[in-house]
MDTraj code that builds the backbone (N, CA, C; nanometers):
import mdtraj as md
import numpy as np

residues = "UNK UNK UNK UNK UNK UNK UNK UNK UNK UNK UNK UNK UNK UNK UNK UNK UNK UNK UNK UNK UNK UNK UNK UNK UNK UNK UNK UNK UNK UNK UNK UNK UNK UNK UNK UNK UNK UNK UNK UNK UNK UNK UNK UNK UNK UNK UNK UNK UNK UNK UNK UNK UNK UNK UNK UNK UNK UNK UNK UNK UNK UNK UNK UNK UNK UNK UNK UNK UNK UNK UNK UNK UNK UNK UNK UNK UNK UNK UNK UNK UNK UNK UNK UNK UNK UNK UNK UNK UNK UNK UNK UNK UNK UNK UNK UNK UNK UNK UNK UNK UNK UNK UNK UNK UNK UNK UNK UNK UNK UNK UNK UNK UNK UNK UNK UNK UNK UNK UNK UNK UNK UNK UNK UNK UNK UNK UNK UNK UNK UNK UNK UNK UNK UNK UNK UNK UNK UNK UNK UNK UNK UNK UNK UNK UNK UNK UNK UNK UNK".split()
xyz = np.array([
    [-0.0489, 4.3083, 1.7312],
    [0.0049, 4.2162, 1.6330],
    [0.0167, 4.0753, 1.6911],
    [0.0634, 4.0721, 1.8256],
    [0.1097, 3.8911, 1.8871],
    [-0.0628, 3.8683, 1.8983],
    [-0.1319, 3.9276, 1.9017],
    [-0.3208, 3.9061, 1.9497],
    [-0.3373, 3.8332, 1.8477],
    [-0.3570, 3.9387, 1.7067],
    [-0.3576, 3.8846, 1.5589],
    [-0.3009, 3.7055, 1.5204],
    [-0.1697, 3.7505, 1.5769],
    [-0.0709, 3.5798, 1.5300],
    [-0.1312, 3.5363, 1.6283],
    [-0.1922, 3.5104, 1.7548],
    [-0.2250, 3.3929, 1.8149],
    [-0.3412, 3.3656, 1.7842],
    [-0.4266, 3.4408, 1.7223],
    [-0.5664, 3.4600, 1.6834],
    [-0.5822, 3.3520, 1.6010],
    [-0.4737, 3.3968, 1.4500],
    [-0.4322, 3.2942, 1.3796],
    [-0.4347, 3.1457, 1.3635],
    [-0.3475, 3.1510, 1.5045],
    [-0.2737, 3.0265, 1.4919],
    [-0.3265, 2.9289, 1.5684],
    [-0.4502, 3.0171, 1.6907],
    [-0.5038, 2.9032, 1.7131],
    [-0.6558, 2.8419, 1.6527],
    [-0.6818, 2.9760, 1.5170],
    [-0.8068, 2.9006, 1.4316],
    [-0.7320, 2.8449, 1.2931],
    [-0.5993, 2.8212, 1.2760],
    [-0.5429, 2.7422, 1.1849],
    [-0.5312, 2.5810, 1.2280],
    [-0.4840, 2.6160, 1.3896],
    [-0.4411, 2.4628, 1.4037],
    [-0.5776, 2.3945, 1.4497],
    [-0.6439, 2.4861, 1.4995],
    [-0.8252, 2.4084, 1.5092],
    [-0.8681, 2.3615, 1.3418],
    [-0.8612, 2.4095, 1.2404],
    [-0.8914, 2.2796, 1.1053],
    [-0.8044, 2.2246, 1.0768],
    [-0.6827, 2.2279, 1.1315],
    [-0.5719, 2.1313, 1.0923],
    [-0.4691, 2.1306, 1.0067],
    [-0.4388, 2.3308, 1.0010],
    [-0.3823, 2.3563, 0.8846],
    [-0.2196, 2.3921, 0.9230],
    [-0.2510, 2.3944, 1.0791],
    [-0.0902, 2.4483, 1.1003],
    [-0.0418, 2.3214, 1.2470],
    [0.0565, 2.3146, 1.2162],
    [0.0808, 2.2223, 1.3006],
    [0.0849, 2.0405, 1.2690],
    [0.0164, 2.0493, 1.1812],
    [-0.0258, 1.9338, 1.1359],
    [0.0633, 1.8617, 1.0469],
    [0.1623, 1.7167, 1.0384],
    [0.1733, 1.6815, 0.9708],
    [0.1548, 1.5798, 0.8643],
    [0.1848, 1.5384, 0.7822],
    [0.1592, 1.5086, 0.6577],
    [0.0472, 1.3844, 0.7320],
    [-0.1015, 1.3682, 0.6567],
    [-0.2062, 1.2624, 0.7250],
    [-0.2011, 1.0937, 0.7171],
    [-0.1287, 1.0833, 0.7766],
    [-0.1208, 0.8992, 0.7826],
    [-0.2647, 0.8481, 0.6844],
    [-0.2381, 0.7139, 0.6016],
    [-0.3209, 0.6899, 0.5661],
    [-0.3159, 0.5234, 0.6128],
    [-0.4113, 0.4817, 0.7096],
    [-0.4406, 0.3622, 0.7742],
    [-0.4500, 0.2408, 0.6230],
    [-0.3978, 0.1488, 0.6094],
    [-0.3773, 0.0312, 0.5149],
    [-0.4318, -0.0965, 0.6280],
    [-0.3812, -0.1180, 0.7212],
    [-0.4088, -0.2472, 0.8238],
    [-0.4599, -0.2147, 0.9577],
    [-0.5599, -0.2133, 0.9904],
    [-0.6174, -0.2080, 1.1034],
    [-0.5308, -0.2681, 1.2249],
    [-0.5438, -0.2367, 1.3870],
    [-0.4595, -0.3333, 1.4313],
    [-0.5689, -0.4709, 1.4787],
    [-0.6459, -0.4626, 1.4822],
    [-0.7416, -0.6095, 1.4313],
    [-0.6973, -0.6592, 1.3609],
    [-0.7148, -0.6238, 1.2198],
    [-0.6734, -0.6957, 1.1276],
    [-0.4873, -0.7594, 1.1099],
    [-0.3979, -0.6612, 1.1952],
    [-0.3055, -0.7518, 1.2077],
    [-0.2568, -0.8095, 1.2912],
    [-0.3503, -0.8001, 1.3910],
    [-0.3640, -0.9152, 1.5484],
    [-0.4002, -1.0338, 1.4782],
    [-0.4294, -1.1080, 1.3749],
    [-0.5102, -1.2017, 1.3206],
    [-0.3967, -1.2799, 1.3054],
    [-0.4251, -1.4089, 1.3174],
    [-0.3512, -1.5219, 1.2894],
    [-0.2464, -1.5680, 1.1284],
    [-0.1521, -1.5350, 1.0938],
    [-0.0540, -1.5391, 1.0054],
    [-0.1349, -1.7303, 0.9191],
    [-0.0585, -1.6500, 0.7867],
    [-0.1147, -1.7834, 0.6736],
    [-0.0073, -1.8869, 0.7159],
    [-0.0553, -2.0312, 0.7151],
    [0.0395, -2.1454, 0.7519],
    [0.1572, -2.1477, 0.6186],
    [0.2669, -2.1345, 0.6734],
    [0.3746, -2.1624, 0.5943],
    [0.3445, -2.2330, 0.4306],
    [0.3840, -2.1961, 0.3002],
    [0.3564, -2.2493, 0.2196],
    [0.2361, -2.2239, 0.1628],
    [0.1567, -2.1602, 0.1987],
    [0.0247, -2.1199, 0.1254],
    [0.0691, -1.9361, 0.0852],
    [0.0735, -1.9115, 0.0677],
    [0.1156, -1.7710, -0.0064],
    [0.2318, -1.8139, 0.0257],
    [0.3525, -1.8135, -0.0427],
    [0.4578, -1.7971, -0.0257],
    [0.5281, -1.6989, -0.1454],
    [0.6005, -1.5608, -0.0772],
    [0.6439, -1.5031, -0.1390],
    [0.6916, -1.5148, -0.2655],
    [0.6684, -1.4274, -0.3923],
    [0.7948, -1.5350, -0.5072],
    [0.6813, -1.6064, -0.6174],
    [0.5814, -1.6528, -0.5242],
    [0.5259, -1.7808, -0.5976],
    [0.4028, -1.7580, -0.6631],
    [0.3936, -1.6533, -0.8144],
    [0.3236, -1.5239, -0.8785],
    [0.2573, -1.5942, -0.9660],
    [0.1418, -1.4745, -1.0337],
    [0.1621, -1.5073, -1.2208],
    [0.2497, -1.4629, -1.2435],
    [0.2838, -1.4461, -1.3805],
    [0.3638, -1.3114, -1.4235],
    [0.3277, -1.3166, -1.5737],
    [0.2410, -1.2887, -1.6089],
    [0.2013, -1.2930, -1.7346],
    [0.1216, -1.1285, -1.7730],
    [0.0898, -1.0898, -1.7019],
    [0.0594, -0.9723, -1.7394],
    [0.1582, -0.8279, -1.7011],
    [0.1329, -0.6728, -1.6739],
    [0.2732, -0.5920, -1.6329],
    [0.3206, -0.6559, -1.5551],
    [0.4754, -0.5839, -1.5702],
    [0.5148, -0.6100, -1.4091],
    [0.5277, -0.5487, -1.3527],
    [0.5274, -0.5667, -1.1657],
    [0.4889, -0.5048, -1.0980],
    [0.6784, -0.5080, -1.0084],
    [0.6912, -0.3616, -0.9977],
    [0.8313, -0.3375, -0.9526],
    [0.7887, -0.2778, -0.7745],
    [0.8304, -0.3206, -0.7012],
    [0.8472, -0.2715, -0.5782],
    [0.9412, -0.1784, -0.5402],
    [0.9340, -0.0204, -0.5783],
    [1.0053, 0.0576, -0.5258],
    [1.0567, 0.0297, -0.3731],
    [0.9091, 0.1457, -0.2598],
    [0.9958, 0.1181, -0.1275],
    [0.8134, 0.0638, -0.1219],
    [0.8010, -0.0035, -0.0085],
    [0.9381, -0.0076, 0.1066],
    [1.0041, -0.1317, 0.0410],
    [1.1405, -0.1243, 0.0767],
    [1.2312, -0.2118, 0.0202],
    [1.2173, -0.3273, 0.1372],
    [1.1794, -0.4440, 0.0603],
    [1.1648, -0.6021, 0.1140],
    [1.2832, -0.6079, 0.2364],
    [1.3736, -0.5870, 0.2310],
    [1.4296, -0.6438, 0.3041],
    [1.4737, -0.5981, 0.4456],
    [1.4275, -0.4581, 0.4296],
    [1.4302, -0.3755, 0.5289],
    [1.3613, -0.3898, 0.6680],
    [1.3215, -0.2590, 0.7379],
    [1.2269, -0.3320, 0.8595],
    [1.1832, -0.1358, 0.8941],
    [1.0570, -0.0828, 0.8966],
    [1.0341, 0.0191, 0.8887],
    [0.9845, 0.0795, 1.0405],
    [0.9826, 0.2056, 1.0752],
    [0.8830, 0.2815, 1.1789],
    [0.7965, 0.3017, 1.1004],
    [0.6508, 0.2710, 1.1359],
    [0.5953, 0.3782, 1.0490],
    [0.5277, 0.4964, 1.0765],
    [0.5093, 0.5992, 1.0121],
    [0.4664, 0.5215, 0.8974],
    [0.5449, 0.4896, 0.7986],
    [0.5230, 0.4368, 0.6426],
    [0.5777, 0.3999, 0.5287],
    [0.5551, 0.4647, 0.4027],
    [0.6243, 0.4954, 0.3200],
    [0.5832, 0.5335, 0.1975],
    [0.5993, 0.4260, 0.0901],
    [0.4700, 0.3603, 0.0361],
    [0.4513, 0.2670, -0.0606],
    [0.4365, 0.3682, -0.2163],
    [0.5830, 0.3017, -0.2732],
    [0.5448, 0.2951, -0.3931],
    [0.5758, 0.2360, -0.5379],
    [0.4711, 0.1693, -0.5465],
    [0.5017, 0.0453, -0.6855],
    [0.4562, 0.1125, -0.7923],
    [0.5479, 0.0353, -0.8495],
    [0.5248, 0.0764, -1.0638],
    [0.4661, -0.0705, -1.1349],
    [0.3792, -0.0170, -1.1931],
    [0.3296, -0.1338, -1.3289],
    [0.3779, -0.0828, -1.4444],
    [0.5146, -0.1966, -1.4768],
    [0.5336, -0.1546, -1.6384],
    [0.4711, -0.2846, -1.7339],
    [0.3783, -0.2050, -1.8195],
    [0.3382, -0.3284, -1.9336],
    [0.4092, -0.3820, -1.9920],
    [0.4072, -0.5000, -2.0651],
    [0.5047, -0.5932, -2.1420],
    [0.4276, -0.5252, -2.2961],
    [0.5109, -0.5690, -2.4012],
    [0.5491, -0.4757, -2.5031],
    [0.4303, -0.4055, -2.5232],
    [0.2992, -0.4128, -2.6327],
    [0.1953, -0.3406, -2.6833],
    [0.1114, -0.3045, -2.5924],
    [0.0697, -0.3604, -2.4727],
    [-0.0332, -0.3881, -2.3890],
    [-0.0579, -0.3247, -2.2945],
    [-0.1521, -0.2438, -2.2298],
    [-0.1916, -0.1509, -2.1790],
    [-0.2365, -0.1932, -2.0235],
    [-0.2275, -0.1841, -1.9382],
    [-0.2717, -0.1922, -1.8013],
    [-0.3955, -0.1645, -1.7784],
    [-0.4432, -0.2742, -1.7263],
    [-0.6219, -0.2881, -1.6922],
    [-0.6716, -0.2784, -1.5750],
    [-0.6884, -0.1401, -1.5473],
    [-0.7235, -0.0935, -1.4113],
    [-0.8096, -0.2096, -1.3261],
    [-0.8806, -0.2709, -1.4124],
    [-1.0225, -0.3694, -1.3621],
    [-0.9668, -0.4840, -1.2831],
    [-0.8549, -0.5030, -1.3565],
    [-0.7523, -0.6346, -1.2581],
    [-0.6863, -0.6190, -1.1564],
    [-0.6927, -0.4369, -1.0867],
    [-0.6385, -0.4189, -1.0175],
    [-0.6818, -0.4395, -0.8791],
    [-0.5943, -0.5266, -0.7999],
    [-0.6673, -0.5864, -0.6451],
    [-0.5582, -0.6091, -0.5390],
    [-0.5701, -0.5727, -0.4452],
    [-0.4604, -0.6024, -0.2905],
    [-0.5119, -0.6377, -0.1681],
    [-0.4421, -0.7747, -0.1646],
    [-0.5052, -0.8492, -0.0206],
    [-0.3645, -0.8229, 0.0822],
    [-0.4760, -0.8635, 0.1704],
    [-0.4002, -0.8513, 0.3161],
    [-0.3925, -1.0296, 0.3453],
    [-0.2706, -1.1372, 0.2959],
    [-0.2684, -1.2375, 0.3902],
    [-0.2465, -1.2401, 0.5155],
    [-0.3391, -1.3349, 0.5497],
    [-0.3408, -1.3959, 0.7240],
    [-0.3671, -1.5345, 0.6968],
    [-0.4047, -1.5507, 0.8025],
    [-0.5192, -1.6932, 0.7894],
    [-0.5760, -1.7196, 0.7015],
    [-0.6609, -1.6089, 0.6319],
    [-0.7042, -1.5942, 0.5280],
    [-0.6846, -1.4617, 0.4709],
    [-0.7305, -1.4400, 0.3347],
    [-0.7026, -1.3271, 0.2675],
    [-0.8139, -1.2014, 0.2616],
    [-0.7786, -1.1160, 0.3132],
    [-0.8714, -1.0070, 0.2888],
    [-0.8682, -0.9029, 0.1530],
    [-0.9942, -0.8698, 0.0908],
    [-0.9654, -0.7993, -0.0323],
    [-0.9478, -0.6415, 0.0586],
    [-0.8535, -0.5931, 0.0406],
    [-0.8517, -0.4112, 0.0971],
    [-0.8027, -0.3042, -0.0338],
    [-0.8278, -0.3873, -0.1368],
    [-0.7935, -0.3105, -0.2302],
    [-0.9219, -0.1701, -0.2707],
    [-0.9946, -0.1373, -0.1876],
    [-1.0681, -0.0338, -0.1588],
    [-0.9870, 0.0889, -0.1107],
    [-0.9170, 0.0419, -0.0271],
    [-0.8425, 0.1433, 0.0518],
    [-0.7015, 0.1618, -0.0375],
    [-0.6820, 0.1253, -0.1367],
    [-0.5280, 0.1556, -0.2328],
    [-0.6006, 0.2486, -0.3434],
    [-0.7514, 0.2284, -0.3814],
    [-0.7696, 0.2957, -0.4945],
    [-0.7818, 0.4226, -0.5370],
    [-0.7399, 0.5065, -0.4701],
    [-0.7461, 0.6708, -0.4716],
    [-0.6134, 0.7194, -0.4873],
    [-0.5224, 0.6060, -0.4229],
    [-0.3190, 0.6166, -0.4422],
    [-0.2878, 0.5620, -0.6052],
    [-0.3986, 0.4968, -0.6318],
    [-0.3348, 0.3789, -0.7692],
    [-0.3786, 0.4424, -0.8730],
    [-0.3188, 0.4435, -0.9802],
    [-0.2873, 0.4752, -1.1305],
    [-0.2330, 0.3737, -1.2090],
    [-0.2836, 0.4095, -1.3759],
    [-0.2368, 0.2803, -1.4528],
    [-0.0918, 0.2652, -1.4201],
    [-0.0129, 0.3877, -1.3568],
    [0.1252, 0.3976, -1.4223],
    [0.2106, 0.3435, -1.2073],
    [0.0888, 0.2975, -1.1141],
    [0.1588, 0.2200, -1.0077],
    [0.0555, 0.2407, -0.8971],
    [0.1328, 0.2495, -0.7730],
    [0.0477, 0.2677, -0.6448],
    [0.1001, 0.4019, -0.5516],
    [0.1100, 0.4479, -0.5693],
    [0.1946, 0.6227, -0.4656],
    [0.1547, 0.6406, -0.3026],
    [0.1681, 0.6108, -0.2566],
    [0.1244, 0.6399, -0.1177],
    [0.2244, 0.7153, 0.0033],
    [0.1976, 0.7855, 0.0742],
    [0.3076, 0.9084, 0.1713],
    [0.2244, 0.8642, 0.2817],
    [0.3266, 0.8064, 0.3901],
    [0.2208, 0.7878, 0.5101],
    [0.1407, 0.6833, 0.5575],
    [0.1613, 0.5413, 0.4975],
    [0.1162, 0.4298, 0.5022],
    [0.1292, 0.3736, 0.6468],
    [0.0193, 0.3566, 0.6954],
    [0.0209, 0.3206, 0.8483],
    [-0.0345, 0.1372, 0.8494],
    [0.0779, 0.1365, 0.9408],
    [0.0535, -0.0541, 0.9656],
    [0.0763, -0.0668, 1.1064],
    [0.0097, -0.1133, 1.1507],
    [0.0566, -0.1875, 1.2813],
    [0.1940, -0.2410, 1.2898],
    [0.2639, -0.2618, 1.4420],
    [0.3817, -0.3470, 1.4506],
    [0.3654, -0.4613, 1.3898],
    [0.5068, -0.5196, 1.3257],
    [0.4564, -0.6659, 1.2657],
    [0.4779, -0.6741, 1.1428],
    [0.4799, -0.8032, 1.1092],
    [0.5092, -0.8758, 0.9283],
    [0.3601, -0.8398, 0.8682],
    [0.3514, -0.8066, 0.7927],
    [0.2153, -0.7637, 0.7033],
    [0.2719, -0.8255, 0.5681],
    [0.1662, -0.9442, 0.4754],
    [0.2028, -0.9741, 0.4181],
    [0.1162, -0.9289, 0.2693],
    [0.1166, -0.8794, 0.1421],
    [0.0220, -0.8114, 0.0824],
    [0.0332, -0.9041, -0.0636],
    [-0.0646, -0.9155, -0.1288],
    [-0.0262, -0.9437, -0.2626],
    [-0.1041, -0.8346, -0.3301],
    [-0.0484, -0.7704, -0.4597],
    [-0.0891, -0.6593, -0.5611],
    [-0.1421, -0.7879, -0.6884],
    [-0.2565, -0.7485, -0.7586],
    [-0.2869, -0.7982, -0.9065],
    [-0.2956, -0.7305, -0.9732],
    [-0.2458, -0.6852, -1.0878],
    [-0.2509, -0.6071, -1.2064],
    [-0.3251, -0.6829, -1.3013],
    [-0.3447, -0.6660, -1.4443],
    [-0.3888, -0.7373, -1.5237],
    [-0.3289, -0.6128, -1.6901],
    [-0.3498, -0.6905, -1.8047],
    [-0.3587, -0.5986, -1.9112],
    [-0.4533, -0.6246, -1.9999],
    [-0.4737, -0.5331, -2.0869],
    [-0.5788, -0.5742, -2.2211],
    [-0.5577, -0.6699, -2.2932],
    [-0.4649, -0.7464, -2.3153],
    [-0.4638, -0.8870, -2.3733],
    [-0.4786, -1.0026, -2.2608],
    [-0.5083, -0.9498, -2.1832],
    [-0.5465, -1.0705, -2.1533],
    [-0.4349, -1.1660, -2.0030],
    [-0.3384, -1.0833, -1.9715],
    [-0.1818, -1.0902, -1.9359],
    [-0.2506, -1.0493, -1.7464],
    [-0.2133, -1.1568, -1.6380],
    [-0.2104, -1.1290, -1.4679],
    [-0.0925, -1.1252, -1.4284],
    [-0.0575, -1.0265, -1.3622],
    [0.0678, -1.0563, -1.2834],
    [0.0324, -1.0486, -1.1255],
    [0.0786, -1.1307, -1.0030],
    [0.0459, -1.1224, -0.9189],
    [0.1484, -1.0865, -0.8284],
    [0.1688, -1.0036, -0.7343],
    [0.3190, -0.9401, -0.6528],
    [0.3498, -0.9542, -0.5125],
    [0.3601, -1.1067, -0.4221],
    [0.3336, -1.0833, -0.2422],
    [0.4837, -1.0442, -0.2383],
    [0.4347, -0.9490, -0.1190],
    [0.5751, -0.8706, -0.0693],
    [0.5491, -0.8776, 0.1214],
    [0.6305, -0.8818, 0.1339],
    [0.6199, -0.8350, 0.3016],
    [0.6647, -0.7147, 0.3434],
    [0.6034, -0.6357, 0.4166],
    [0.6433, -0.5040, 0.4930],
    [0.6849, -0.5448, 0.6400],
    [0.7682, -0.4756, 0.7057],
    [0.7841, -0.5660, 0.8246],
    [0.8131, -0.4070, 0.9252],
    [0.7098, -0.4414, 1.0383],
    [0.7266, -0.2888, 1.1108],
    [0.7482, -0.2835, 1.2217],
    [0.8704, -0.2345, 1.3070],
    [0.9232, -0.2101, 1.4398],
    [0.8122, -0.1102, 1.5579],
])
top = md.Topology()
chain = top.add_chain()
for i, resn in enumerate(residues, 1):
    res = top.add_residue(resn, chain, resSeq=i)
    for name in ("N", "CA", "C"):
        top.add_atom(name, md.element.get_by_symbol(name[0]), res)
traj = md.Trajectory(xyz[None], top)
């Protein structure tokens, strides 16, 4: 029987089924957040559209300061009739300049937010903006900072 359970347990934890926990999902390279921060005043937090849903920042909560990894998760609620337009949906990484990485959110994102378990960032201020959009026509834009010990 202990032959059997070790038999087990060591062709479970060879595909990764035992032992294993929950799979980090990489958001910022540490390249990408070795990179030189945007000069003061050019993204500045706060400073949005807001004409299309809005975009609510569950966690990570702004003001906090995380290990990570992180669990990201935002809600898009539409403004009254208007439906959320997946097509407007986009997330940069500010630095110096802005990177589009909204490739890497689109498998977490739904009309109804962004869900993510496991969000891996490098140490450091990571600064992100979210774009939503709706069928009339409505952008809302969302920079938040994550900040990681």
């Amino acid at each position: 029987m202990k032959k059997l359970f070790l038999t087990l347990t060591i062709i479970l934890s060879m595909t990764g089924t035992v032992f294993a926990g929950p799979e980090r999902v990489t958001l910022i390279t540490e390249d990408e957040g070795a990179m030189k921060d945007a000069p003061p005043g050019l993204y500045d937090v706060g400073r949005v559209l807001n004409t299309g849903p809005e975009i609510k920042i569950i966690s990570p909560e702004i003001a906090d300061e995380y290990h990570p990894p992180v669990d990201i998760n935002i809600v898009f609620e539409p403004t009254d009739d208007a439906k959320v337009d997946m097509s407007k949906f986009k997330v940069e990484y500010i630095k110096i300049m802005s990177l589009d990485i909204t490739d890497r959110f689109l498998q977490y994102t739904t009309k109804d937010g962004i869900r993510i378990k496991n969000a891996d960032f490098p140490r450091g201020k990571h600064k992100l903006k979210v774009t939503i959009g709706d069928d009339h026509g409505g952008i809302t834009e969302e920079i938040f900072t994550v900040k990681l010990l």
